[in-house]
C-alpha positions, -999 to 999 in steps of 0.1 A, spaced: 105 339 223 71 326 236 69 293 255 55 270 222 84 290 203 109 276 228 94 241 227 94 241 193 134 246 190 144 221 215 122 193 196 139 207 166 179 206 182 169 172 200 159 158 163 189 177 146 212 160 173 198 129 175 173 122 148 138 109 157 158 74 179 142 89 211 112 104 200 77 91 209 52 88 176 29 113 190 59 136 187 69 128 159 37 139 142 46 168 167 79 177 148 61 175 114 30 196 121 53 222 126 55 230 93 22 230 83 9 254 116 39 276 120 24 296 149 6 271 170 11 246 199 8 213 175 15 187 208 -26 191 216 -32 182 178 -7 154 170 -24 140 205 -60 143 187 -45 128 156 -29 97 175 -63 87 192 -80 93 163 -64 68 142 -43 49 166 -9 47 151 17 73 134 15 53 104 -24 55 97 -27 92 100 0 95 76 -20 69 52 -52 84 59 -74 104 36 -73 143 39 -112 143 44 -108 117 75 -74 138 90 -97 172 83 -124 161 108 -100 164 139 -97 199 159 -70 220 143 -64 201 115 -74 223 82 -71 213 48 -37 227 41 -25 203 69 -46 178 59 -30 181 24 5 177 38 0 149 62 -15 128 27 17 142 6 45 133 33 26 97 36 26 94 5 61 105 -2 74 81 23 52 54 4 71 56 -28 106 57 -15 97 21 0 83 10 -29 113 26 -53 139 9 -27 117 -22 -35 119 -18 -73 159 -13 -78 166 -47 -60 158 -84 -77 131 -102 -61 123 -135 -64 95 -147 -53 92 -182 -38 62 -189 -21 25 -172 -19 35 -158 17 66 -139 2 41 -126 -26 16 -116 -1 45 -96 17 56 -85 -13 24 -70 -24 9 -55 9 30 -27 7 16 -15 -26 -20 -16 -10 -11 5 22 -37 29 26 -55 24 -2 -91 36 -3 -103 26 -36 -103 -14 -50 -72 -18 -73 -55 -45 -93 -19 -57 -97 -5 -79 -120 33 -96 -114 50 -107 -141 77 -132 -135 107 -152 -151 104 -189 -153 129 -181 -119 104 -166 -99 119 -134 -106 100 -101 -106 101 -88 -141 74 -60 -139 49 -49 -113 20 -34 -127 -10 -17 -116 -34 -29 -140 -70 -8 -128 -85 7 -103 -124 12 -94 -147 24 -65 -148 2 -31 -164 -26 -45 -149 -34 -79 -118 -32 -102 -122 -42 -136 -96 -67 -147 -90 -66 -184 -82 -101 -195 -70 -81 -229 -43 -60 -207 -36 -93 -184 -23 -111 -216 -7 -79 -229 17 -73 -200 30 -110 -197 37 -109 -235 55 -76 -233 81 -85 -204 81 -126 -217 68 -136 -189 70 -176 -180 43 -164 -148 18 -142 -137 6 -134 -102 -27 -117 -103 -36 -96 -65 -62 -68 -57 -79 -58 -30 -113 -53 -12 -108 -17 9 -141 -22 27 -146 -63 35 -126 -94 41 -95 -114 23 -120 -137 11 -125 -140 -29 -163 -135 -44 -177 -150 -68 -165 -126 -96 -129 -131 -78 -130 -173 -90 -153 -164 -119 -126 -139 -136 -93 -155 -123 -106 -187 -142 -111 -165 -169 -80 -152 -170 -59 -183 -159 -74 -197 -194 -66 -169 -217 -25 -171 -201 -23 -207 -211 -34 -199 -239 2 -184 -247 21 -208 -226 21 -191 -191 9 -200 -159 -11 -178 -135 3 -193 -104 -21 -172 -76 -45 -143 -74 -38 -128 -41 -67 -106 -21 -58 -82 -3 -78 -70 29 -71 -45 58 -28 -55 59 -37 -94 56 -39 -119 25 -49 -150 11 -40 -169 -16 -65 -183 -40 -38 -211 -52 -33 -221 -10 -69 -222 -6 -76 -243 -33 -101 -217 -51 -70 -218 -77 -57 -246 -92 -20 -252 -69 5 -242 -89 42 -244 -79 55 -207 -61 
């Protein structure tokens, strides 16, 4: 047994023994690029990886194109660092499904809602359809576009809150290269929409933007009319 084949089994007996409670990040990503290079010393790369993108969490949400730039990283461990991320991604997001949410205020939205953007490259659109409770009746991803623009179908808006009998929507997308700040579209089709939803008898009570893991609300910052959350 070489010297990285005896390293490699004591990481793997400390983690079996004691689970990852002790272990640094860098390691971690260590313990994982295992196996993806079976017959390589993977402490040099996961360091690489690490300064790259400064936390465990971002190489694991970055883009295999961005991960394949670094020394020793190829595309077939690339490919698993993006599939494990995402993996881990929708567990959280299943554990967030099977429990009743009710939302209360735009920050508990916002929270609510981040986690569906994490590591998102491309501009997409949510739409939240909620009980005259607050309750979370359906959380659906409504389209998705380049960096600069989502199309929001007022037709599909409508659609959704009339299929789960929704008393509220909350509308959120986000902007993957630029600031939490709505645009001129942002106001021009949430009016749009807010219009077409009373149309049926429910309120769209905020459009949330979504930036680089911060919010705002359009109903807090008055671009929306205030609606009670």
């Amino acid at each position: 047994m070489g010297v990285h084949d005896g390293h490699r089994e004591r990481l793997r007996r400390r983690f079996s023994a004691h689970g990852l409670e002790s272990f640094a990040d860098h390691e971690v990503l260590e313990l994982l690029l295992f196996y993806a290079i079976p017959r390589q010393d993977t402490n040099p790369i996961a360091h690489r990886l690490m300064e790259q993108f400064g936390s465990l969490e971002a190489v694991l949400s970055a883009q295999p194109e961005h991960l394949g730039q670094v020394a020793g990283v190829g595309e077939g461990t690339a490919l698993f660092l993006r599939l494990v991320g995402q993996i881990g991604r929708r567990c959280r997001l299943s554990a967030l499904e099977r429990e009743p949410v009710i939302l209360s205020s735009a920050e508990a939205a916002g929270a609510y809602l981040l986690e569906r953007f994490a590591g998102e490259r491309l501009e997409v659109a949510y739409q939240l359809c909620l009980d005259a409770k607050g309750k979370v009746l359906d959380c659906r991803r409504l389209a998705e576009g380049d960096a600069s623009s989502a199309e929001l179908s007022i037709r599909r808006v409508v659609e959704y809150a009339l299929r789960f009998n929704a008393s509220a929507v909350i509308l959120a997308h986000n902007h993957p290269s630029g600031l939490a700040i709505p645009s001129r579209d942002d106001v021009l089709t949430t009016v749009q929409i807010e219009s077409a939803l009373q149309a049926i008898g429910v309120t769209l009570l905020d459009h949330i933007i979504v930036a680089d893991g911060d919010f705002v609300s359009m109903a807090q910052n008055g671009t929306l009319r205030r609606r009670t959350l």
